[in-house]
C-alpha positions in Angstrom: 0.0 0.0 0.0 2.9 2.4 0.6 4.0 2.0 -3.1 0.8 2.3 -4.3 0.5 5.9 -2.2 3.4 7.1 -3.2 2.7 6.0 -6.8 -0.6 8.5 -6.4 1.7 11.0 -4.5 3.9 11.1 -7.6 1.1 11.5 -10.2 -0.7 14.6 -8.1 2.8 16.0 -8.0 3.7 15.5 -11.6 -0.4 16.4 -12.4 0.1 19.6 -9.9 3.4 20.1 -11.9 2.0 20.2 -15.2 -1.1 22.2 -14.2 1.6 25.3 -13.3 3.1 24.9 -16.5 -0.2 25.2 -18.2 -1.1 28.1 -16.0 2.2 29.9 -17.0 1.7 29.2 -20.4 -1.7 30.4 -20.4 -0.2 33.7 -18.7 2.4 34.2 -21.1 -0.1 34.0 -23.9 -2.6 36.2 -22.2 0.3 38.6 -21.8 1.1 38.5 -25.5 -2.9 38.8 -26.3 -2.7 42.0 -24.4 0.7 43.4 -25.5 -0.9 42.4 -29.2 -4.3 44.4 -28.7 -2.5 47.2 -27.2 -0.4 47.3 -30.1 -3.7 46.8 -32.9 -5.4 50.2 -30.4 -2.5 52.4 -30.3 -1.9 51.6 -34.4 -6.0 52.1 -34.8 -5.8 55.4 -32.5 -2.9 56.8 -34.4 -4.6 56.3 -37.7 -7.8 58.1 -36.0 -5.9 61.0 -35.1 -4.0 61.3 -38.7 -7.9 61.2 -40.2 -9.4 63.5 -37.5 -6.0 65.7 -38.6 -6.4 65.5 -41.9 -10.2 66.1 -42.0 -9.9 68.6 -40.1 -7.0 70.5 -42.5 -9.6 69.8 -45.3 -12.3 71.8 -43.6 -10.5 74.3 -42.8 -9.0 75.0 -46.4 -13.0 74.9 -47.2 -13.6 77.4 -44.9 -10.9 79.8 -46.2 -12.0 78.9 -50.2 -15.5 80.0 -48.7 -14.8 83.2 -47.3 -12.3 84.0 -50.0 -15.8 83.5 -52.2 -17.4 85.7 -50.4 -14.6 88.4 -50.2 -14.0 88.7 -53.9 -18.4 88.8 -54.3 -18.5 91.7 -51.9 -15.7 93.2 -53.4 -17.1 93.0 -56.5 -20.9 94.2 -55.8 -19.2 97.3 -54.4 -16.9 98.0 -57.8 -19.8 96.9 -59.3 -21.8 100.3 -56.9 -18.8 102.5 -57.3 -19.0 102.0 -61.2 -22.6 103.1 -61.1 -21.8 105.8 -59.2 -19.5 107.2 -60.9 -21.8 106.5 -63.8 -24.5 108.4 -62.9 -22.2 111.0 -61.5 -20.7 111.6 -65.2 -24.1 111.8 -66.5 -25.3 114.0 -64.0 -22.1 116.6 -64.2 -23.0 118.5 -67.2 -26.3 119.0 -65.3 -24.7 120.1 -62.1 -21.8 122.7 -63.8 -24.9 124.5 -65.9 -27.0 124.1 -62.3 -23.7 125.8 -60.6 -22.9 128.1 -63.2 -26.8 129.5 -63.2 -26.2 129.5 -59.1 -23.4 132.2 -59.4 -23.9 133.9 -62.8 -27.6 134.8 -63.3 
């Protein structure tokens, strides 16, 4: 019976043995899963932040192409007011000198 106990003494051992290895294994690999999905999120969060970056540059030129738009169309409807004006001025000066000239020579 002794044999026979220490036979079942040396198989929980061996058994206990081989259940640590498997628990360190099992560590190791969790360890590597981690290390591997930290590795996949800071890749996928440095990709986000180039796209947030870059779609953010792109808005930005669209803002400047849209108030450069509306710059040169203010700028032009008041060339395009000045031009009348001084339109209507030119027609209006003969006018105005005889007006004038009546004025201070009746």
């Amino acid at each position: 019976m002794d044999a026979q106990g220490d036979n079942l003494l040396k198989r929980l051992v061996e058994q206990e043995s081989d259940l640590a290895g498997k628990v360190e294994a099992a560590r190791a690999q969790a360890r590597e899963i981690e290390s591997d999905a930290r590795a996949k999120a800071d890749k996928l969060l440095d990709e986000a932040r180039e796209k947030a970056k870059s779609v953010s540059e792109e808005h930005a030129r669209a803002g400047e192409r849209e108030a450069k738009e509306e710059r040169d169309n203010v700028l032009a409807r008041a060339e395009a007011d000045a031009e009348r004006i001084r339109n209507r001025a030119r027609e209006n000066r003969d006018a105005a000198v005889e007006l004038v000239m009546e004025r201070i020579l009746p």
